[in-house]
Every structure is written in structure tokens, then in C-alpha cells.
C-alpha positions as CSV (number, residue, x, y, z in Angstrom):
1,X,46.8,-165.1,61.1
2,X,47.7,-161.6,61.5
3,X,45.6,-158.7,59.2
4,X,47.8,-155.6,58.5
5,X,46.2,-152.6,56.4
6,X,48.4,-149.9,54.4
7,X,47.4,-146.1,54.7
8,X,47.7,-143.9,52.3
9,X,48.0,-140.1,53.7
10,X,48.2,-136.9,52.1
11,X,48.0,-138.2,48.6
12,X,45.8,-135.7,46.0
13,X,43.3,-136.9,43.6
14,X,44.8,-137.9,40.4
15,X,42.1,-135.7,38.5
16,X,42.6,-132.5,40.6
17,X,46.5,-133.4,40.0
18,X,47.6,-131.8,36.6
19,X,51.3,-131.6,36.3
20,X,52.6,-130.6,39.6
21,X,53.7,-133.2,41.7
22,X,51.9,-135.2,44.3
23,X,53.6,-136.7,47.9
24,X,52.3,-140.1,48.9
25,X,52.8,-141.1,52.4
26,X,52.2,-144.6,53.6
27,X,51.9,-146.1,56.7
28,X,51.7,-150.0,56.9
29,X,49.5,-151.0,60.6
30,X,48.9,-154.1,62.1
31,X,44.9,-154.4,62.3
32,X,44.8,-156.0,65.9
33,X,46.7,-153.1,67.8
34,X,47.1,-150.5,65.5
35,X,51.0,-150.2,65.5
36,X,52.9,-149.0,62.5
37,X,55.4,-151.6,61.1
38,X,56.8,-149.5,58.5
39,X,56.0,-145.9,56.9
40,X,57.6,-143.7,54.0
41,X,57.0,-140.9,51.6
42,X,57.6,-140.5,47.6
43,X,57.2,-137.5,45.8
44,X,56.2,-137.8,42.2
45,X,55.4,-137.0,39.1
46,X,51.6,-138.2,38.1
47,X,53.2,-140.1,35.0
48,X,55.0,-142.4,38.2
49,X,52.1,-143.1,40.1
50,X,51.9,-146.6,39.1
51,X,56.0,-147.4,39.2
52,X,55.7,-145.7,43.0
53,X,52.6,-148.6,43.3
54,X,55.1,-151.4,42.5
55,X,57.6,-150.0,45.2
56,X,54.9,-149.7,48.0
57,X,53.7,-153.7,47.0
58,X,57.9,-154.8,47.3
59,X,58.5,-152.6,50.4
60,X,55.4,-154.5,52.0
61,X,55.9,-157.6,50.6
62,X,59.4,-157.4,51.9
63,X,58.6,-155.8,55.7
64,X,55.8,-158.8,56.0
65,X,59.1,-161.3,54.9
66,X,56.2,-163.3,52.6
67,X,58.0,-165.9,50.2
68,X,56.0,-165.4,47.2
69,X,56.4,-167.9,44.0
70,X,56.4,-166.9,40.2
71,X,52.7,-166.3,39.6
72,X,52.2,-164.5,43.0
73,X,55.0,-162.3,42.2
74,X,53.5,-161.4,38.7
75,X,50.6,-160.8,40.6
76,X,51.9,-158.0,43.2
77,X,53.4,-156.2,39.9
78,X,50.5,-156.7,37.5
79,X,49.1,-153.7,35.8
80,X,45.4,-153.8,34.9
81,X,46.1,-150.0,33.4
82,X,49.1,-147.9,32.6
83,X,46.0,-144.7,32.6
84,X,46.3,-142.9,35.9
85,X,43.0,-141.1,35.1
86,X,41.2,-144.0,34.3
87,X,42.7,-145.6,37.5
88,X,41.2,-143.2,39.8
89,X,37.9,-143.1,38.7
90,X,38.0,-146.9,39.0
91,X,39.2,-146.3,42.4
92,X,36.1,-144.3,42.7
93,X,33.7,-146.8,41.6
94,X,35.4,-149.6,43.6
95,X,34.4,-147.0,46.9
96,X,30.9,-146.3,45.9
97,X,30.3,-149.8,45.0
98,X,32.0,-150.9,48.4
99,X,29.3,-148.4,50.3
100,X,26.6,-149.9,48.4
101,X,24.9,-151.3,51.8
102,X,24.8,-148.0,53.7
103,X,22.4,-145.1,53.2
104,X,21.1,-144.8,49.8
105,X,22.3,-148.0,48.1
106,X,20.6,-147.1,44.7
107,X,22.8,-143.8,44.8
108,X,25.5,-145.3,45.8
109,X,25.4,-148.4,43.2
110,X,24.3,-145.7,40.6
111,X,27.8,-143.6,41.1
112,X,30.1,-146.8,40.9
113,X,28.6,-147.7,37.6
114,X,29.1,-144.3,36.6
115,X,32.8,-143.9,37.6
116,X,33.5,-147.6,36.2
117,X,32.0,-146.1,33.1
118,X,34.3,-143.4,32.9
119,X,37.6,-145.5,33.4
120,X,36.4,-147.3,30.9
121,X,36.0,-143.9,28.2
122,X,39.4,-143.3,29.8
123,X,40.8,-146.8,29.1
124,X,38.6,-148.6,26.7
125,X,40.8,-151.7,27.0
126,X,40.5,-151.2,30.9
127,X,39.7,-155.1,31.5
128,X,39.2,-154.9,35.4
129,X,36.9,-151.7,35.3
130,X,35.0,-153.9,32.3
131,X,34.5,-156.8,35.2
132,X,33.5,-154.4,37.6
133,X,31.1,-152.6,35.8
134,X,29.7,-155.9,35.3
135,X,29.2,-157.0,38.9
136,X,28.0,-153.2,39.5
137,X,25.3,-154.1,36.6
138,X,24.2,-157.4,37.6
139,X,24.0,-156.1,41.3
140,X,21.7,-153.7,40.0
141,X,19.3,-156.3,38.3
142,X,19.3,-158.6,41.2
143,X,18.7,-156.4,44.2
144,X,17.7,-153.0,42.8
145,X,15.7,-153.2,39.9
146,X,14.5,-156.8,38.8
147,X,12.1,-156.0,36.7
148,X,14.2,-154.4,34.0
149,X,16.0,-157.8,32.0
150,X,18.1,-154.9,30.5
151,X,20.5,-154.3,33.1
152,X,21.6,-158.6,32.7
153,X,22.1,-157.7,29.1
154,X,24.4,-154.6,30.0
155,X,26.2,-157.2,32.9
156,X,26.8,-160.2,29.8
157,X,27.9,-157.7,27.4
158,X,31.0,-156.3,30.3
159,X,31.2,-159.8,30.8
160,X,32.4,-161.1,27.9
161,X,34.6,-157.5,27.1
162,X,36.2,-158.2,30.3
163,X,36.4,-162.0,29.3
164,X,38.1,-161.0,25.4
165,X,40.9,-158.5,27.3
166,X,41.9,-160.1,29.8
167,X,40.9,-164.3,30.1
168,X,42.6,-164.5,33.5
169,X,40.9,-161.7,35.7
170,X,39.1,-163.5,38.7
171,X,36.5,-160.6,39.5
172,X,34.8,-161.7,36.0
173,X,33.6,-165.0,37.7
174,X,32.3,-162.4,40.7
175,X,29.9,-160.7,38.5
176,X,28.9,-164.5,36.5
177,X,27.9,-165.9,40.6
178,X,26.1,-163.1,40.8
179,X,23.3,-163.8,38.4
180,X,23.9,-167.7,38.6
181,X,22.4,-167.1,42.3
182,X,19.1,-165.0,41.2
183,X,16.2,-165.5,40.1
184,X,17.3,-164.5,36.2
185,X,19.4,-168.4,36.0
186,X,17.3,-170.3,38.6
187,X,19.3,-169.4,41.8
188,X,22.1,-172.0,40.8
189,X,23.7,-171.9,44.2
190,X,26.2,-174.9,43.4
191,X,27.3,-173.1,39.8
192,X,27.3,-170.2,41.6
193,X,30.0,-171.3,44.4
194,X,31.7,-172.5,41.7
195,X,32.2,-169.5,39.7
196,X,33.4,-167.5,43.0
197,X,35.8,-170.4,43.6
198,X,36.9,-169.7,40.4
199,X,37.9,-166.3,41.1
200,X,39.5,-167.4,44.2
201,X,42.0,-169.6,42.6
202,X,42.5,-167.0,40.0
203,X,43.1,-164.1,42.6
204,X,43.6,-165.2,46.5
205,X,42.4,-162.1,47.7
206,X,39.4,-162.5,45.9
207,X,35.9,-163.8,46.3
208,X,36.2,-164.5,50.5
209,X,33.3,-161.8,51.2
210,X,31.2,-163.8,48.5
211,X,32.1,-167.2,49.6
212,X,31.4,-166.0,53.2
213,X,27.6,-165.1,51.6
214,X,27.0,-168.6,49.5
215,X,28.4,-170.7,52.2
216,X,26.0,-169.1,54.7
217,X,23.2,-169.8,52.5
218,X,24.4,-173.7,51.5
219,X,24.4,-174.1,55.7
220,X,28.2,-174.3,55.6
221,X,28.1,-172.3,58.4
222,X,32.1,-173.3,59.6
223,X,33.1,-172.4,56.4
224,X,31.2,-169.0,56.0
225,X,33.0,-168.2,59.2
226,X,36.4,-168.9,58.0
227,X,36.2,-167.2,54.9
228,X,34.2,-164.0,56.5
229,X,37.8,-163.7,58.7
230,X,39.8,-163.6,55.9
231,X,37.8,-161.4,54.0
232,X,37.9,-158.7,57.1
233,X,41.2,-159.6,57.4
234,X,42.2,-158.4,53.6
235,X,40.1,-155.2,54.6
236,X,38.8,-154.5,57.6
237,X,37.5,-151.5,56.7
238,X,35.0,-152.9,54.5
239,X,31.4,-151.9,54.8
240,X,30.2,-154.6,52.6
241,X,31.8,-157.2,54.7
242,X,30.8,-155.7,57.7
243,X,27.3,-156.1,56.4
244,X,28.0,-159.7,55.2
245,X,28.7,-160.5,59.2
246,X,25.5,-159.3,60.5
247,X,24.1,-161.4,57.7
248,X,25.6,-165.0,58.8
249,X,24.7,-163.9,62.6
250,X,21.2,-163.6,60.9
251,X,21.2,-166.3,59.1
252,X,22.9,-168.6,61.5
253,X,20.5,-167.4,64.4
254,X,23.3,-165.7,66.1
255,X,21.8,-164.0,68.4
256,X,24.1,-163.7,71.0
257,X,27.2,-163.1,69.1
258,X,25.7,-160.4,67.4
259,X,24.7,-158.4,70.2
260,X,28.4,-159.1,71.4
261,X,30.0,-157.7,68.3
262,X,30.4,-154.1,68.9
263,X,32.3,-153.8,65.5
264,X,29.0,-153.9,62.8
265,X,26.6,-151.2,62.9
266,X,23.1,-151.8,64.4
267,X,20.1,-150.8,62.0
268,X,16.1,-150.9,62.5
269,X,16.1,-154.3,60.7
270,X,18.6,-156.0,62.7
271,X,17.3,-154.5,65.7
272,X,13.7,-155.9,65.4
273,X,15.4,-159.7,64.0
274,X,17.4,-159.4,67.2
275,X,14.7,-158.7,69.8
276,X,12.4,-160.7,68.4
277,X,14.2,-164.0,68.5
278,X,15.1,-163.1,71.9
279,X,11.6,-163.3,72.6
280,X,12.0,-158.9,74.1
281,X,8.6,-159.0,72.1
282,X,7.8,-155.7,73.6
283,X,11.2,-153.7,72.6
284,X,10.8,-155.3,69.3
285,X,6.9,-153.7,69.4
286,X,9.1,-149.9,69.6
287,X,11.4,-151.0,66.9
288,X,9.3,-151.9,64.5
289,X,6.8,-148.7,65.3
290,X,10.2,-146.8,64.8
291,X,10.7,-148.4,61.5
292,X,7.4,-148.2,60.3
293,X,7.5,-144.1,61.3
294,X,11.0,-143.8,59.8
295,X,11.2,-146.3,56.6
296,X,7.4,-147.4,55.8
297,X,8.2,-148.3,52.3
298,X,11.1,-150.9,53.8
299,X,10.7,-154.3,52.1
300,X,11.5,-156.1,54.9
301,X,9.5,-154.6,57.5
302,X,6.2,-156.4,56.2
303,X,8.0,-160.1,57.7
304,X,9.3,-158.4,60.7
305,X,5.9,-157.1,61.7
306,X,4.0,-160.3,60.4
307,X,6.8,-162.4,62.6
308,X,6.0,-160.1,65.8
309,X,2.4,-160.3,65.5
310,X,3.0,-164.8,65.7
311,X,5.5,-164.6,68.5
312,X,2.6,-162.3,70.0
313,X,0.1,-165.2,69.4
314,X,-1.9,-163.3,67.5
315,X,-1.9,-165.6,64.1
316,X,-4.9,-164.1,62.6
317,X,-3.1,-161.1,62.6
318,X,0.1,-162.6,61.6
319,X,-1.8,-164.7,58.7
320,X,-3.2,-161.3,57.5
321,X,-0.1,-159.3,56.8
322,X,1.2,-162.7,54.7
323,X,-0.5,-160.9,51.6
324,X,1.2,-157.7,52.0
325,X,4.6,-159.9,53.0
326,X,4.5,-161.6,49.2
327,X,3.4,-158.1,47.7
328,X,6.7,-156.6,48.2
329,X,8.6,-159.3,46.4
330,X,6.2,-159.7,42.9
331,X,9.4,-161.4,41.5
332,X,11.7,-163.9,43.8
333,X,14.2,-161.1,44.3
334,X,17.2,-161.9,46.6
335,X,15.1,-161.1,49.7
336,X,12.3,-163.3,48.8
337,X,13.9,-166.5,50.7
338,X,14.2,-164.4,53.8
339,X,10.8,-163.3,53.4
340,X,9.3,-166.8,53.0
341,X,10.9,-168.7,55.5
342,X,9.4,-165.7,58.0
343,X,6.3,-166.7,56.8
344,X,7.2,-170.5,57.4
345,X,7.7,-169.1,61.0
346,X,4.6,-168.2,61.4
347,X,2.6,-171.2,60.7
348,X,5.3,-173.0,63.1
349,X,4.7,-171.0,65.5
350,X,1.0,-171.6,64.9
351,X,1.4,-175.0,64.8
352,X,0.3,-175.7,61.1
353,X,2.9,-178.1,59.9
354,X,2.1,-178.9,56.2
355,X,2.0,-175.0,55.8
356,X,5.1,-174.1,57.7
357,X,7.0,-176.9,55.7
358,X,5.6,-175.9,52.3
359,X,7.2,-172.4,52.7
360,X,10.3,-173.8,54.5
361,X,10.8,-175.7,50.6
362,X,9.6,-172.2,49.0
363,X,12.5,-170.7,50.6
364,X,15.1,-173.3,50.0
365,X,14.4,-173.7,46.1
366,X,15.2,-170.2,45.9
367,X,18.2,-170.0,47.8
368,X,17.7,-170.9,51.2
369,X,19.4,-174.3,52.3
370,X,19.8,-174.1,55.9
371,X,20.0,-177.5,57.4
372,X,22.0,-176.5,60.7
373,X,19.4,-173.2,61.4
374,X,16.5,-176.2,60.6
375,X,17.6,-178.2,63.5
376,X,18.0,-175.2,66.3
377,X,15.8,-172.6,65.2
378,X,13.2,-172.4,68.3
379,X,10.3,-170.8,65.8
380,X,10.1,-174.3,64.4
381,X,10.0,-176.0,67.7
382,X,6.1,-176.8,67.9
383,X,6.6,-178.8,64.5
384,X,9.4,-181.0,64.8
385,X,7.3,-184.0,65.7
386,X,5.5,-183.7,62.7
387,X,5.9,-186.2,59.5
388,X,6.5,-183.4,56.9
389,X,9.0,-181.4,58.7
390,X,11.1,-184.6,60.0
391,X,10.7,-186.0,55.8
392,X,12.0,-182.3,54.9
393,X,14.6,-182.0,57.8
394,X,16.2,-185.5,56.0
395,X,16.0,-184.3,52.6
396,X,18.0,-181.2,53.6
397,X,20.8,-183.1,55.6
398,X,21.1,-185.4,52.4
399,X,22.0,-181.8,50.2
400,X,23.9,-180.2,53.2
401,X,26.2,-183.6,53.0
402,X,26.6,-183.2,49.4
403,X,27.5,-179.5,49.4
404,X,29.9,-180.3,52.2
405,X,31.6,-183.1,49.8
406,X,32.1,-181.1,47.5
407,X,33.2,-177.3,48.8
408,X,35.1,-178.6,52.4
């Protein structure tokens, strides 16, 4: 399937605007070589912003010859706001909250919520900017700042606002998935899928980056990748689906094809997963010392350290660190999973089966079920003889059939 992208050029922000007119030019590109399929220019008035929207969505619709029913074409036209003001800052937010992953992602999570916030005072019956501020809220509970119940109040409360103005917006089930799959309701991973689902049927050019992220951690590895294409091909400019993709290859053990794919950015953490599984144990050493120079306070460079000092052989000191690994997660935060199965590494790697396996089921009652990574991951090689891991290995494949049942 072929991905195009439309550029807009030249176009003014709406709140800079006032009442002189603005010029839009668009440009409509075919992702895989860049070429231009169709361009053109309005000038307007801000009051026409939104009619000039609708002619841009028929001209594409048109250039791309797509045959769309009823309710698509209701879609293409719908208006979630007739408030050009409150548009653009929710415009805004959707940026910052897109950019989330790179840099400072408090700062960056902390400006969405704000511009959402001011669409909304712009537009109080603004029912998309009410689901988004929602998902910018419960994203803030889950990764950000756990410990403070308050910001899944603020999330429920946009929830059901968004629910009351507009019953059929799909990025309300978005924000509902993401506390389902948390530690606030029990990481839920099925109710969670099904929420996103939800969205999906509501909205097809919704949910793909977070079915991409459940599927990865259900071991639907197949059908991770498929919906992690289209998502990239809906916007392949996306940061936070660029980030989703280095996630599966980490996930999925992919070491090879991530070193292949020149399109995500490399960071200190995927460096030091990357070398490290490779068994490079002494570029992994420089990575980490890097890391530790550069970002000591990193949550996830106690496991990557601990991890090293195993695949060194040195399980004394590897044992050691585990304290300091469990430390940085005092609630089962969305890393926790990651952070335990590293530590189920390590006792493979030692050899200590009934340990390895009780944090292999650590990680997978809170979040991680990765049946196919079980079966190939080479840090769990010197147990797979053993009773416990070949009773758990079943037990796994048993779920991993039932999740395929019932999301294939």
C-alpha cells in the first residue's frame, strides 16, 4: 500500500493571524519517492480556515481516486470545532504530545496538556481536545508521575466530558487503554486491546501506533508489524511511532533489523540493549559508562548495567545491582516489566532456573507476555532444559493461542 503525506507551506499561526488574510499552500507527496502528486494555494479569511480544510480533504480524496461510503465521507467533512483559535492550540498540544519521546518528555507532555487546556477555555464543548487532554493526563499518571492518583482522576473526569459531547469520538477509548494497561486497573492487556480496537473501528486512522504497542507486548509479533506499517504509513513523520519501532525491535529481539533501519534515531539506551545482545560486551562497557556520565539518574540504566555485568560473568556483581534495579520502579510503572524480565536474564544467564522463571512470571503479570521472545531469546538458553521454564514456556503458548483467537 502506498503512504502519501500533505504539506502545508507558508501558512501563519491562527493566533498571530488577526484579521488579515492568510495563504495556505499545499503540496500532496508520495512518502516512498518524494514526488508531488498534486499542489495548490487558497488565500483566506481566518473565519474560512475550516471550509478551505474541507476543500483540501475533497481535492485529496479525489487526486488519490478513493471510493469512500456514507460514514467515511461524513468523516473527511466532520468538524470537531467551528473555533479556529481553539483549533490551533489543539494543533499545538497534538505536536507537543507527539514529541513526548524526545528530549524532555515531562516538558514536552506538560505543554500539550496545557495547549489542550486552552482549546478547551476556547471551546468548552471542544469534545476531541476533551479526549486528548485525557490521554495527555493518563499518560502523565502512567509514565511520568505514578505516584500522584490525582492525575487518573483529572484523565476520568475528560473522559467522561469527552464521552457526554461527543459518544462517537474513537481517541476517548485511546486514553481508557491507557490506564486499562497500568498498574492503576491491573495491566488489563486484553480490555485494553479492546478499547484501542474500539477506537479503530470508530476512526480507521486511529489506534495503529497503540495496537502496534499491545500486540508487541501480547507476542503478536506479525500483527504488531502490520499495524506499526500502517501507523508510519498515516504519518511518517511521527516521532512517537518512530519510537514505537525501536520498541518491537526491542522487544522482539531484533537485533539485526534494528541496526539495519537507518530511519529511527539511535539513543544511549538502545545502544547498550543493542551491543549487549550482540554479545560487543566491550562497546556496550563504553555505552553504558557514557550513559552513566551523561544521564545517571536514567531509570533504565540500573538493568542495562546489571545485564552487562551477567553477560560479563560476573553474577555477584550482577546479583548486587538487582536492589538498585527494583529501587527505581517502587510502584510497577510501565518500565517495571522490562526491568524484571532483565533481571530474569540474569539468573538465566547464571543458570538459576527457579529464580529466572519466577521473574520471567513477575514480568508477564504485569504486562509482559512474550511467548515468541521466550522461545529464541539466547539469555535464557542455559535454562531451557529445566522443569519450571519448560512448565512456564507451556503456560505461555496456551495465552499466546488465546490472544491470537481472539485479535487475528
Amino acid at each position: 500500500m502506498r503512504s502519501y503525506t500533505c504539506r502545508r507551506e507558508g501558512a501563519r499561526s491562527l493566533d498571530n493571524a488577526a484579521d488579515d488574510r492568510l495563504r495556505v499552500s499545499v503540496n500532496l507527496l508520495r512518502c516512498e519517492d518524494g514526488a508531488s502528486l498534486w499542489s495548490d494555494n487558497f488565500d483566506l479569511q481566518m473565519a474560512d480556515i475550516f471550509s478551505v480544510q474541507d476543500t483540501v480533504a475533497q481535492q485529496v480524496a479525489s487526486r488519490l481516486r478513493l471510493q469512500l461510503d456514507a460514514s467515511q465521507q461524513a468523516q473527511l467533512t466532520k468538524h470537531y470545532t467551528s473555533n479556529p483559535i481553539a483549533y490551533d492550540f489543539y494543533l499545538k498540544g497534538a505536536y507537543n504530545f507527539d514529541q513526548r519521546l524526545l528530549g524532555i518528555p515531562a516538558r514536552m507532555l506538560e505543554s500539550a496538556i496545557s495547549f489542550y487546556k486552552k482549546a478547551i477555555e476556547a471551546d468548552p464543548n471542544f469534545a476531541l481536545a476533551h479526549a486528548q487532554l485525557a490521554l495527555a493526563y493518563a499518560t502523565e499518571a502512567v509514565f511520568i508521575e505514578p505516584t500522584q492518583p490525582a492525575w487518573v482522576q483529572y484523565a476520568n473526569a475528560e473522559i467522561n466530558r469527552a464521552q457526554e459531547l461527543d459518544p462517537q469520538l474513537a481517541e476517548t477509548h485511546l486514553a481508557r487503554f491507557q490506564l486499562l494497561y497500568s498498574e492503576f486497573e491491573g495491566y488489563q492487556v486484553e480490555a485494553a486491546v479492546r478499547e484501542v480496537r474500539l477506537a479503530n473501528q470508530l476512526n480507521p486512522n486511529v489506534g495503529h501506533e497503540q495496537l502496534a504497542y499491545m500486540y508487541n507486548h501480547l507476542g503478536l509479533e506479525d500483527l504488531a508489524a502490520r499495524e506499526l506499517a500502517r501507523a508510519l504509513e498515516i504519518d511518517p513523520t511521527s516521532s512517537s511511532v518512530k519510537d514505537t519501532t525501536i520498541l518491537m525491535y526491542q522487544v522482539q529481539s531484533r537485533y539485526d533489523d534494528y541496526a539495519a533501519d537507518r530511519s529511527v534515531s539511535r539513543s544511549l539506551t538502545s545502544e547498550a540493549w543493542y551491543l549487549t545482545g550482540k554479545g560487543r560486551l566491550d562497546d556496550a562497557q563504553k555505552v553504558i559508562d557514557d550513559w552513566s556520565s551523561k544521564r545517571p539518574d536514567d531509570p533504565n540504566l540500573a538493568p542495562a548495567k546489571a545485564l552487562l555485568f551477567a553477560a560479563k560473568g560476573d553474577f555477584r556483581a550482577a546479583e548486587a545491582a538487582i536492589p538498585n534495579v527494583l529501587a527505581e520502579h517502587p510502584l510497577k510503572d510501565p518500565l517495571y516489566h522490562h526491568a524484571t524480565y532483565d533481571i530474569a536474564c540474569i539468573y538465566a544467564l547464571e543458570g538459576n532456573s527457579a529464580e529466572a522463571v519466577k521473574w520471567l512470571r513477575e514480568s508477564a503479570v504485569t504486562g509482559f507476555h512474550l511467548y515468541p521472545r521466550y522461545t529464541r531469546d539466547a539469555f535464557l538458553n542455559r535454562i531451557r532444559q529445566s522443569p519450571e521454564f519448560i512448565q512456564f514456556l507451556g503456560e505461555m503458548k496456551t495465552e499466546n493461542d488465546r490472544y491470537r483467537r481472539e485479535f487475528s
